[in-house]
C-alpha positions as CSV (number, residue, x, y, z in Angstrom):
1,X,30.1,26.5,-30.4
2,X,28.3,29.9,-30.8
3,X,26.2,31.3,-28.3
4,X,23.4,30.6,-30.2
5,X,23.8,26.6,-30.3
6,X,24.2,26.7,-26.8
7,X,20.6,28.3,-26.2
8,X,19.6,25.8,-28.1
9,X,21.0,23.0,-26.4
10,X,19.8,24.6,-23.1
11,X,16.5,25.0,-23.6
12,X,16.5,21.5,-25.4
13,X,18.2,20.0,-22.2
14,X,15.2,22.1,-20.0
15,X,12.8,21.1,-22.0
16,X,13.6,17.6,-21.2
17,X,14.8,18.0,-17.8
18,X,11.9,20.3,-16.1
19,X,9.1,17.7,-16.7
20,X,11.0,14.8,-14.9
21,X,11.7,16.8,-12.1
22,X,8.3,18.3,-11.7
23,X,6.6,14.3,-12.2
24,X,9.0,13.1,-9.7
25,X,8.0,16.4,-7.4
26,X,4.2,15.4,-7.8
27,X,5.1,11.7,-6.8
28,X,6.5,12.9,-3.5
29,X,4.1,15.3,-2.4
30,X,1.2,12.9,-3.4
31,X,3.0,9.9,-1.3
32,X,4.0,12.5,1.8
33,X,0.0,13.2,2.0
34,X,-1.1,9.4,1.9
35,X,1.6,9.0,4.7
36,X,0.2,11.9,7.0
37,X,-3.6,10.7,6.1
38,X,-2.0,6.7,7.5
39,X,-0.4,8.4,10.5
40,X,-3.4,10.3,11.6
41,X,-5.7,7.8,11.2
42,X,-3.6,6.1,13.4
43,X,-3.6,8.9,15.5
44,X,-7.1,8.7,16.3
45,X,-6.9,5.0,16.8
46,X,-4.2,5.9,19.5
47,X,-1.5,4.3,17.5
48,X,1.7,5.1,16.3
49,X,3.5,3.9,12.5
50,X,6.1,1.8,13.3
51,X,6.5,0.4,9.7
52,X,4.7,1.5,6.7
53,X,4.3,0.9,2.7
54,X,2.6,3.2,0.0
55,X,1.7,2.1,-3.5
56,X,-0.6,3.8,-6.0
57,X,-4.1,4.5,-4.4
58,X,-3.1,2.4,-1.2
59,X,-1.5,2.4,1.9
60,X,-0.4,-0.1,4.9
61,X,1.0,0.1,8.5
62,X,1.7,-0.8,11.4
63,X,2.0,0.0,14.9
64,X,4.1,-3.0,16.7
65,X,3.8,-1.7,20.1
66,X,-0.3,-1.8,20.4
67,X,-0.3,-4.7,18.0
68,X,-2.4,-2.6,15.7
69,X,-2.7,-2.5,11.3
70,X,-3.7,-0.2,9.4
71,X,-4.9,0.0,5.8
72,X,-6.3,3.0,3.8
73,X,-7.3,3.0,0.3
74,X,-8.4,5.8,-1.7
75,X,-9.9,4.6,-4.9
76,X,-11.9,8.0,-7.1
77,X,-12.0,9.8,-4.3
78,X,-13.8,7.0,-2.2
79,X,-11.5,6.3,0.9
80,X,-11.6,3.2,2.7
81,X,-10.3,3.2,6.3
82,X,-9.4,-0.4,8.1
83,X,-7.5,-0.8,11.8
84,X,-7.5,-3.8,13.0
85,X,-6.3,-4.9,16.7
86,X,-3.6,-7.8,15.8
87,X,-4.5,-9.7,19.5
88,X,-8.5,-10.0,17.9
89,X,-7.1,-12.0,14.6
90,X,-6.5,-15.3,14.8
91,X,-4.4,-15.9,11.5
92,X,-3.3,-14.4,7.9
93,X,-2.9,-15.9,4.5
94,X,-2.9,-14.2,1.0
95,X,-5.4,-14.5,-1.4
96,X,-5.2,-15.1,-4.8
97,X,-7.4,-15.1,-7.4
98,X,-6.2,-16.0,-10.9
99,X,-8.6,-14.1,-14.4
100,X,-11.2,-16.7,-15.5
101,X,-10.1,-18.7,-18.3
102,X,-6.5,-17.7,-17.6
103,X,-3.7,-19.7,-15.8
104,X,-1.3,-16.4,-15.9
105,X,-2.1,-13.0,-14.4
106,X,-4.0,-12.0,-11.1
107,X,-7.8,-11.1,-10.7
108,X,-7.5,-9.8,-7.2
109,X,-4.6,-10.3,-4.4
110,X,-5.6,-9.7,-0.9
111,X,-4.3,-9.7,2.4
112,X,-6.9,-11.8,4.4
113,X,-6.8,-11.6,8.6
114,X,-9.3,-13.7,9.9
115,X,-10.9,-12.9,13.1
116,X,-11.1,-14.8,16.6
117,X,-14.6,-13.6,17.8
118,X,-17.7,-13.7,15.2
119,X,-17.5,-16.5,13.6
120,X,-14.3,-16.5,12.1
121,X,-15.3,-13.5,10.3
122,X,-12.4,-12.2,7.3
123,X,-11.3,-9.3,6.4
124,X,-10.0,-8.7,3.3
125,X,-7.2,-5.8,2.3
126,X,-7.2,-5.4,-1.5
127,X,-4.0,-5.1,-2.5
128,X,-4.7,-5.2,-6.5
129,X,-8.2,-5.5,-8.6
130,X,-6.9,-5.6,-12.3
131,X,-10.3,-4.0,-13.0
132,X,-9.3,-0.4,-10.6
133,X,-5.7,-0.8,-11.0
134,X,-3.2,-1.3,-14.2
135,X,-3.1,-4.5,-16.1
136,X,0.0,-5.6,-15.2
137,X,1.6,-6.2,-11.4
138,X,4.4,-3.6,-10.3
139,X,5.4,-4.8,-7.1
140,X,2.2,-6.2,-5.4
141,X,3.1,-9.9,-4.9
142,X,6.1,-9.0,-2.9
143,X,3.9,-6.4,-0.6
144,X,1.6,-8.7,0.0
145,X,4.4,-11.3,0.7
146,X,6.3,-8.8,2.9
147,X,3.0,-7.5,4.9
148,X,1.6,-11.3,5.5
149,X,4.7,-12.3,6.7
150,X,4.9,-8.8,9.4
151,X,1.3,-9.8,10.3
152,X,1.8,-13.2,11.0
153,X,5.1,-12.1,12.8
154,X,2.8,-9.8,15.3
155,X,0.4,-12.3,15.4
156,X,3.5,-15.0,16.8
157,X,4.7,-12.0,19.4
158,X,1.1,-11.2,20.5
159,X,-0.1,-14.5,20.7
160,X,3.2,-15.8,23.3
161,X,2.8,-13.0,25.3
């Protein structure tokens, strides 16, 4: 091989390479931040992550020492901020809703804790909207399996004690 093929081959193999790491670069940094913004805001809720996930524009955790969840989602530049007190919710299921017309793909999946005081009053943690998010599902039915079964699981420890 001449020197001149391998330039070639170099700044082909670059050319390939440098946009994969800087993507994969971008994904980290953007998924450190959503973790700082979930630690502080439970920070200021005097809680501390003990367990935590991060997906797209969302993120969920929890503090299993003050029995406390948190959820933050930051949809367009529109954050919403939910903590929730574990000992004030009396149960948790998953919600499904299922496209009109359709008997395959999800509407909407949401993580719904329903309260003990005012009048059973839900609250509902979107974990997809095929209308905000992409078509298909990448991972959100086993979140929402894994975090319904960790809420329930507080709700079990909070509720014996």
């Amino acid at each position: 091989m001449d020197i001149f093929s391998i330039i070639i081959v170099v700044v082909l193999f670059g050319s390939f390479i440098v946009p994969l790491v800087w993507v994969s670069m971008a994904k980290k940094a953007k998924e450190k931040k959503r973790l700082l913004a979930l630690s502080q805001f439970a920070e200021s809720h005097k809680g501390k992550i003990s367990e935590y996930d991060l997906w797209k524009d969302r993120a969920i955790g929890v503090d299993k020492d003050q029995h406390l969840l948190f959820f933050i989602r930051d949809h367009s530049g529109k954050e919403q901020k939910t903590a929730l007190r574990l000992t004030d919710i009396s149960k948790c299921k998953t919600a499904s809703k299922t496209k009109p017309g359709q008997h395959t793909g999800y509407d909407h999946l949401d993580l719904v804790l329903v309260q003990r005081e005012n009048g059973e009053q839900e609250t509902k943690l979107n974990f997809y909207n095929s209308e905000t998010d992409s078509l298909t599902l990448t991972g959100e039915l086993q979140l929402i399996e894994k975090w319904g079964k960790i809420a329930n699981e507080e709700l079990a420890r909070t509720n014996h004690k």
